[in-house]
N, C-alpha and C positions, 0 to 999 in steps of 0.2 A: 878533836882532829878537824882541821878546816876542811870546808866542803872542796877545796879545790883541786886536794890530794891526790891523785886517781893513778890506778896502777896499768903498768905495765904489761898484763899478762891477759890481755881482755883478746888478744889476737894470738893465739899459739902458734909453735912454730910449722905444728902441721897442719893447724887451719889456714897459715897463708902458704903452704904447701898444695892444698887443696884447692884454695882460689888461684891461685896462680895456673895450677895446673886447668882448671875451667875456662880460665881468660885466657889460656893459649890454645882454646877450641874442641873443647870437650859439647857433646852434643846438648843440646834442651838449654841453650845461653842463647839472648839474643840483645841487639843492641834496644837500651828502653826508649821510650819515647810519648809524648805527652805528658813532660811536666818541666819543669824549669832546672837548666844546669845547676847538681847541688855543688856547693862552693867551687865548680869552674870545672867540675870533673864531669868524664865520660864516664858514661854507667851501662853497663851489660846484665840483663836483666835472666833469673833464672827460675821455674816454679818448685824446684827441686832444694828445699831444705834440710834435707836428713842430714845433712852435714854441719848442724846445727844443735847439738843434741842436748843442750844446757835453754835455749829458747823454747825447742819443742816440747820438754820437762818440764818445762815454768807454764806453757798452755795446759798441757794436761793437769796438772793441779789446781791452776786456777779455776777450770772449771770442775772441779772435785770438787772442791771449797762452796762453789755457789752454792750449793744445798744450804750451808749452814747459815745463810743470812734469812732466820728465820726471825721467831720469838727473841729479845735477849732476856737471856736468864742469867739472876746473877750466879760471878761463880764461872761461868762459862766466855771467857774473854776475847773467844774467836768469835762465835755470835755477836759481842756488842760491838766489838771493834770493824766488822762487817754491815751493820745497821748506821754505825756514825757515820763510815762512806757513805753507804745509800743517802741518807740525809744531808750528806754535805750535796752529792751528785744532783736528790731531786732540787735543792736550793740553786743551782745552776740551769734546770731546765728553763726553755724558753728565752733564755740571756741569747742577744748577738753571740754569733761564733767565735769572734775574736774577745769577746768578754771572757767566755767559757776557757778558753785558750790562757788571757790572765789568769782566770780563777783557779785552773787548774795548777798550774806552771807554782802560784804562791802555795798552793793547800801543799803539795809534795814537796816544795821546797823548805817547808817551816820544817820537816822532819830534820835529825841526826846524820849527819854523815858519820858513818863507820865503812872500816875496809872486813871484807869476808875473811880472812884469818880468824883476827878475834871473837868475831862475831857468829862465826858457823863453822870455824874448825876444817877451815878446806882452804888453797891456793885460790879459787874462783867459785861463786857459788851467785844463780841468777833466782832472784827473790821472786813469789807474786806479791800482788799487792799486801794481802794479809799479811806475810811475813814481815814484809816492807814498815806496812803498819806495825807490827808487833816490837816490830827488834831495830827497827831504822834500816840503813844501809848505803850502798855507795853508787858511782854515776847509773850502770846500765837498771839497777834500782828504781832509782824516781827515772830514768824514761822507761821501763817497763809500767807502774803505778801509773804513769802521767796515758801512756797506751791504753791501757783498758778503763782508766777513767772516762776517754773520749770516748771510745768505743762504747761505754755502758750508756753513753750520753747523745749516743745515736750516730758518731763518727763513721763512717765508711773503714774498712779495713786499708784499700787501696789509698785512701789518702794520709796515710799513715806511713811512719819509717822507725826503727830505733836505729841509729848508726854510729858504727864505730869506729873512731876516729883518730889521725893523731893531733893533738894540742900543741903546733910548733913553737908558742912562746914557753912552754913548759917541758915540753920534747918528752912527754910520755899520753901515754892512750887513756883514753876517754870515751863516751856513752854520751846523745843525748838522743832526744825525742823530734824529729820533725813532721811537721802537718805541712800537708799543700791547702791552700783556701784562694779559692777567685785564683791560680795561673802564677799562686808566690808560693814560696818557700819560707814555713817560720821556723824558728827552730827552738824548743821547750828545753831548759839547761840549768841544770842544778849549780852551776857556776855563775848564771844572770839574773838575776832577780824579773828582769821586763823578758817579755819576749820578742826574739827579735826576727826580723829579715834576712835570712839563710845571707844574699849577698851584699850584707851588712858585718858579716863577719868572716874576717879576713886569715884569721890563723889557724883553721881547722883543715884538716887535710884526712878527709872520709878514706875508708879501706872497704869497706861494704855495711851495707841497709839490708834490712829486715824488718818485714811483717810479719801477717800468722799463714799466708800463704807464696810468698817469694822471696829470692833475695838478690841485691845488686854489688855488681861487681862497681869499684870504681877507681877509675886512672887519671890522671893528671893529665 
């Protein structure tokens, strides 16, 4: 299945029921400020993610999981495949931030693209890394994986985004990863091999950003 494939169903119809109803003035939304317009959009920023319940499932687990990057014992495949991260991760410390930022962007991207039907037996299903590692997966995938890589790599939460988007040359939705560094916008994308400058890329059109503690509305 080519990495490019990306479904439809990453924005349901009552999550933009929900955003919509917030951007027309529900309380604890405010407009964001201090980072650079992401691809030309206005963004309303909110700390209120419950309405998020497939992100805040994917943190709770992952740090469930952290326990098991212990010993690897053979035989036990979620211990080793948790120790090869770490190793890959500590081989990255110390690098320039924008190395880190390639380095990461190729390690997740050399994985499988699959879509969650096949793969887990659900219409939408959002991986942690481990899974990710295990079984492969699809866009909000590798920008969840590419998230907590940085994050484990001493990234700030705040300079961090996964967002979901729509792909106007393709006209269906999509997932990637953005980092702010130095006042720019890069944007980490299982569909570009490099990583590139948020206003370098022209055909994305954001619906809302998430971290592990906010989330952004965003308009045109």
């Amino acid at each position: 299945m080519p990495r490019h494939i990306t479904r439809r169903h990453l924005v349901s119809t009552a999550l933009l029921a929900g955003l919509a109803a917030v951007g027309a003035g529900v309380p604890g939304i405010a407009q964001a400020s201090g980072y650079p317009s992401l691809f030309g959009t206005r963004e309303a920023r909110s700390d209120n993610i419950a309405m998020f319940p497939k992100w805040r499932g994917t943190l709770e687990r992952y740090f469930e999981e952290a326990d098991l990057a212990k010993d690897c014992i053979p035989g036990q495949i979620s211990q080793c495949l948790l120790n090869d991260w770490q190793t890959f991760l500590d081989g990255q410390k110390g690098l320039d931030p924008k190395a880190q930022l390639s380095a990461v962007n190729a390690q997740m991207n050399s994985h499988r693209y699959i879509l969650d039907p096949p793969n887990w037996g659900v219409p939408d299903y959002w991986a942690t890394p481990l899974q990710f590692m295990e079984k492969n997966g699809d866009c909000e995938d590798y920008a969840i994986a590419k998230f907590m890589s940085l994050r484990a790599l001493g990234w700030p939460n705040e300079a961090m985004r996964i967002v979901v988007l729509k792909d106007l040359n393709l006209r269906l939705m999509h997932a990637v990863l953005v980092v702010y560094h130095q006042s720019r916008a890069y944007v980490l994308d299982n569909q570009i091999d490099q990583v590139m400058p948020a206003e370098k890329i022209r055909h994305y059109r954001p619906v809302y950003s998430v971290n592990e503690e906010s989330w952004w509305l965003h308009r045109s």
